[in-house]
C-alpha positions as CSV (number, residue, x, y, z in Angstrom):
1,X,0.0,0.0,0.0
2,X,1.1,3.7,-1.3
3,X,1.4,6.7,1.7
4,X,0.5,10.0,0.1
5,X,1.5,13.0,2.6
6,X,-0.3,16.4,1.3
7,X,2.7,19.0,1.5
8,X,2.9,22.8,1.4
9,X,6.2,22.9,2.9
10,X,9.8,21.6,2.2
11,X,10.2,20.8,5.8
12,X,6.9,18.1,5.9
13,X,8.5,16.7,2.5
14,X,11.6,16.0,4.7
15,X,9.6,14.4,7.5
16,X,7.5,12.3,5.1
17,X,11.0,11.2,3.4
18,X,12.4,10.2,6.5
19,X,9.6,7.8,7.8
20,X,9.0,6.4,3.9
21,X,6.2,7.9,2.7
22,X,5.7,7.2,-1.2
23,X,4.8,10.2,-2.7
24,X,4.0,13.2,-1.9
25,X,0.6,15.2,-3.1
26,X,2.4,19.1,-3.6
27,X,0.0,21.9,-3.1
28,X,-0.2,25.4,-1.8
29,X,-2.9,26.9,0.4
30,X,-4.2,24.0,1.8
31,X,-7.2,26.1,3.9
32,X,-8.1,26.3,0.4
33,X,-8.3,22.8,-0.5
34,X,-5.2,22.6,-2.3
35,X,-4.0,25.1,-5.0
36,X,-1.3,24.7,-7.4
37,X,2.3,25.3,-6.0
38,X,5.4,27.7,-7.0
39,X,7.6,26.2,-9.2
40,X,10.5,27.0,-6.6
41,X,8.8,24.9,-4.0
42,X,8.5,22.1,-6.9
43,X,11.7,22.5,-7.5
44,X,12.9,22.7,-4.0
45,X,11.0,19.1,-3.3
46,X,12.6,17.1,-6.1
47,X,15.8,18.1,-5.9
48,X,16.3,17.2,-1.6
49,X,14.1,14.0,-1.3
50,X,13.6,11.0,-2.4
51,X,10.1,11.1,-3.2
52,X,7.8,10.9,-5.9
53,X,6.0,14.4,-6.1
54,X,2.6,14.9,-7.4
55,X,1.6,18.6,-8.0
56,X,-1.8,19.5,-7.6
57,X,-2.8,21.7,-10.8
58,X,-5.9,23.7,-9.8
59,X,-5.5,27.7,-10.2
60,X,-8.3,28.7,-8.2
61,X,-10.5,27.9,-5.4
62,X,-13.9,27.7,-4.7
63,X,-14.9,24.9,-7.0
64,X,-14.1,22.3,-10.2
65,X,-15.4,24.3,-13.0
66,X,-12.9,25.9,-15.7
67,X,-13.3,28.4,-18.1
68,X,-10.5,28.2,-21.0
69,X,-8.7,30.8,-19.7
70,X,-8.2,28.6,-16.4
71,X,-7.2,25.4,-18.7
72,X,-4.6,27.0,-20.6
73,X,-3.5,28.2,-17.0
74,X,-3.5,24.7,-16.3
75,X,-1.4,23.3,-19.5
76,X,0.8,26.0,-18.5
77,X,1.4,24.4,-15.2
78,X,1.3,20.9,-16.1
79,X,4.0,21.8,-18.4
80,X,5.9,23.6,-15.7
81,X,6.2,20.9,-13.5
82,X,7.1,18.3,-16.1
83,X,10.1,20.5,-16.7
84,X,10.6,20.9,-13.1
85,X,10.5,17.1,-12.9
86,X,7.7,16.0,-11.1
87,X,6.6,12.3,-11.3
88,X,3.0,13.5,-11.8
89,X,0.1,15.7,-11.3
90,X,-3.3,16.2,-9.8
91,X,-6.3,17.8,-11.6
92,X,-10.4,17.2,-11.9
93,X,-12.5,19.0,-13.7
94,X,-16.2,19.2,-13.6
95,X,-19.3,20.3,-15.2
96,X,-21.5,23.2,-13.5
97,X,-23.6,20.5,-13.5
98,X,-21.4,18.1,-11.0
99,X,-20.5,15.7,-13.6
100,X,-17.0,14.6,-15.1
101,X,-15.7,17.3,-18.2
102,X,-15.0,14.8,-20.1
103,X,-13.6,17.2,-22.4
104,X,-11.8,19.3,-20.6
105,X,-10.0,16.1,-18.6
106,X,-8.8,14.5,-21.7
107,X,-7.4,17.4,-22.6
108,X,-5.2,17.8,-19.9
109,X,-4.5,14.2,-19.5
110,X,-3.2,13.8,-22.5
111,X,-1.1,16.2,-22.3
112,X,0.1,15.1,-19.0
113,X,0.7,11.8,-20.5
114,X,2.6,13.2,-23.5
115,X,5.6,14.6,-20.7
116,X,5.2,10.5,-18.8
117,X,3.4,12.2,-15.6
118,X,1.2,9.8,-13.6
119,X,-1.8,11.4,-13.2
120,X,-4.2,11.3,-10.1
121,X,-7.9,12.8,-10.2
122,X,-8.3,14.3,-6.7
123,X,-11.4,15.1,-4.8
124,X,-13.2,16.9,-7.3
125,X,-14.9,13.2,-7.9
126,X,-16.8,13.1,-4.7
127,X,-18.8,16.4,-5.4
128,X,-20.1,14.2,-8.6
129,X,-24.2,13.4,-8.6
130,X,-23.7,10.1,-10.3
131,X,-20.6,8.3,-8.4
132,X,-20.6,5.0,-10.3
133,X,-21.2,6.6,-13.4
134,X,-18.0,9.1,-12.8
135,X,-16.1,6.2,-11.7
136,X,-16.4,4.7,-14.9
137,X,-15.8,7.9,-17.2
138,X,-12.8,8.3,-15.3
139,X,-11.5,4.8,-15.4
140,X,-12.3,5.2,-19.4
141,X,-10.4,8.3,-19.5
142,X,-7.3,6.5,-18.2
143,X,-6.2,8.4,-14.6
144,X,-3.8,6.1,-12.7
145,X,-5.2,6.7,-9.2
146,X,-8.9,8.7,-7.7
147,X,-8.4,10.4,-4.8
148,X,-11.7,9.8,-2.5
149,X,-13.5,10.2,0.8
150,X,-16.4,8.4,-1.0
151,X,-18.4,11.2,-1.0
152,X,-18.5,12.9,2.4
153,X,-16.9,15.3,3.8
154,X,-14.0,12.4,5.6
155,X,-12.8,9.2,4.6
156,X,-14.0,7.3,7.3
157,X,-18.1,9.1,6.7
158,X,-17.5,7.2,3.2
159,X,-16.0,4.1,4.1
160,X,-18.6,2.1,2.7
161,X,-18.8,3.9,-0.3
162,X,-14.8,3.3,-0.6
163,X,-15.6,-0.4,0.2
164,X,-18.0,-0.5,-2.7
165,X,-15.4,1.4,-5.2
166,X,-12.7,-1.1,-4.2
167,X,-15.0,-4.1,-5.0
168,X,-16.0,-3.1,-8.4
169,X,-12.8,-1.8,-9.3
170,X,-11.0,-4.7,-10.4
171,X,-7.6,-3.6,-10.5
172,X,-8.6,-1.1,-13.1
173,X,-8.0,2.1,-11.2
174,X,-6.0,2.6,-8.2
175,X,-7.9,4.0,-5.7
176,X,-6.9,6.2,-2.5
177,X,-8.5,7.3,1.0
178,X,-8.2,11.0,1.5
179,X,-9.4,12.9,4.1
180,X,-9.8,12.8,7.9
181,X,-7.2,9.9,8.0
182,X,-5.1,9.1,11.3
183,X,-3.6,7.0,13.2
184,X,-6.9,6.1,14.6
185,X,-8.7,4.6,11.7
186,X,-6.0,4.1,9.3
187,X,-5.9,0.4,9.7
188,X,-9.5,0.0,8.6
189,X,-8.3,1.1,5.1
190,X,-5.3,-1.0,5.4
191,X,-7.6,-4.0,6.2
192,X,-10.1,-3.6,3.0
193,X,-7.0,-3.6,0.7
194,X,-7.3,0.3,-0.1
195,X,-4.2,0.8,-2.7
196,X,-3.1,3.9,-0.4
197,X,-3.5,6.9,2.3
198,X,-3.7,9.9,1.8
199,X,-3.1,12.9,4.6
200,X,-2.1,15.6,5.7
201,X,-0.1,16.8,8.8
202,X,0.3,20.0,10.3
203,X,-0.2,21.8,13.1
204,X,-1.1,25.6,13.8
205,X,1.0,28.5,15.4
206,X,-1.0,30.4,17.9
207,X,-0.2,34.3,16.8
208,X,-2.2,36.4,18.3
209,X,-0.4,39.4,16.7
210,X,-1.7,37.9,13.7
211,X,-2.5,41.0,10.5
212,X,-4.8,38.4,9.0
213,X,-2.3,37.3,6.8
214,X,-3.5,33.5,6.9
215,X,-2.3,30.8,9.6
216,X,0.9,29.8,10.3
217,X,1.6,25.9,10.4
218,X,4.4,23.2,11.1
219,X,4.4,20.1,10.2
220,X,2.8,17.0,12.4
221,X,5.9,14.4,12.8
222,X,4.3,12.5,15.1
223,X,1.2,11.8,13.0
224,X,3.1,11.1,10.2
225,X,5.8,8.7,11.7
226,X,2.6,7.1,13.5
227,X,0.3,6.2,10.4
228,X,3.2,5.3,8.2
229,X,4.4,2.8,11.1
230,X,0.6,1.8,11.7
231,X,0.0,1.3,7.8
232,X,3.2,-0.5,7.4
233,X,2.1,-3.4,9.7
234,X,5.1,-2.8,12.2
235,X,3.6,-2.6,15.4
């Protein structure tokens, strides 16, 4: 089983290098649900660990939809981390109706695919009306990997919609648990033969002088070295 950390720092990249993590998911404003990083913090990542580094590609927040302005934004950024050397990226894009652009998706996958990034489609696929049918479509579009907390707000609300997806999958898609995974519950992932993890792991600094810049975080060592030693089957 894969270990995804979600990263907006160099210094949780380190930590999740030195406990084994797989991969890690690269992203910037994470009270945002994940934006697309710097190019110096891509950088930055691939050049001092020993990871694989997905970048998340989404330029704005609030939502799945793209105009064309946003998905040349998006080719632009695919493009920038292939050259950066990433091993792959992270993208979904939807109708304003909730369903899977198909359009728009094999557009960028493709041209993911045409620099060898593996390509994941994040969480944008549990805000879908039809879940098995965007399953499917995505599978058909050929993603390596759905990001999922099977269509609630945590992994472990969805777990029997994650149970479900693993057993009609097949071995056709990989399929990951994101969100509201610990140390706590990670096992029962582990135990229904999920393909991988995915969390995050940070902490917030108390400022009180704070000029409403946005929170300050460090990285969570402990929960990391804890659901990577629990997932692991070492204890």
């Amino acid at each position: 089983m894969d270990i995804e950390v979600c990263v907006e720092k160099t210094e949780t990249a380190l930590i999740a290098n030195h406990y084994g993590a797989t991969r890690i998911e690269l992203c910037s404003s994470l009270d945002l649900g994940g934006l697309t990083p710097s190019v110096g913090l891509i950088k930055s990542c691939i050049e001092k660990y020993d990871l694989q580094v997905f970048v998340m590609i989404r330029p704005k927040p609030g939502g799945f939809v793209y105009d064309y302005h946003d998905i040349d934004i998006m080719k632009k950024d695919i493009k920038a981390a292939a050259h950066s050397g990433a091993t792959g990226v992270v993208f979904g894009c939807l109708t304003a109706d909730f369903n899977i652009d198909i359009g728009q998706n094999k557009e960028l996958l493709e041209l993911a695919k045409s620099f060898g990034l593996g390509v994941t489609f994040h969480r944008a696929f549990d805000f879908t009306k039809n879940v098995p049918l965007a399953f499917e479509q995505i599978i058909d579009l050929g993603f390596d990997r759905i990001l999922t907390s099977g269509g609630e707000k945590t992994a472990i609300e969805g777990f029997e919609q994650i149970n479900q997806l693993i057993r009609k999958n097949k071995n056709r898609i990989e399929i990951m648990a994101g969100s509201g995974i610990n140390s706590h519950n990670c096992r029962r992932f582990t135990d229904i033969g999920i393909d991988a993890i995915h969390f995050t792991a940070r902490k917030t600094i108390m400022d009180k002088n704070s000029l409403n810049m946005g929170k300050e975080y460090i990285p969570d060592e402990e929960k990391i070295k804890k659901i990577i030693k629990l997932s692991s089957h070492t204890v």
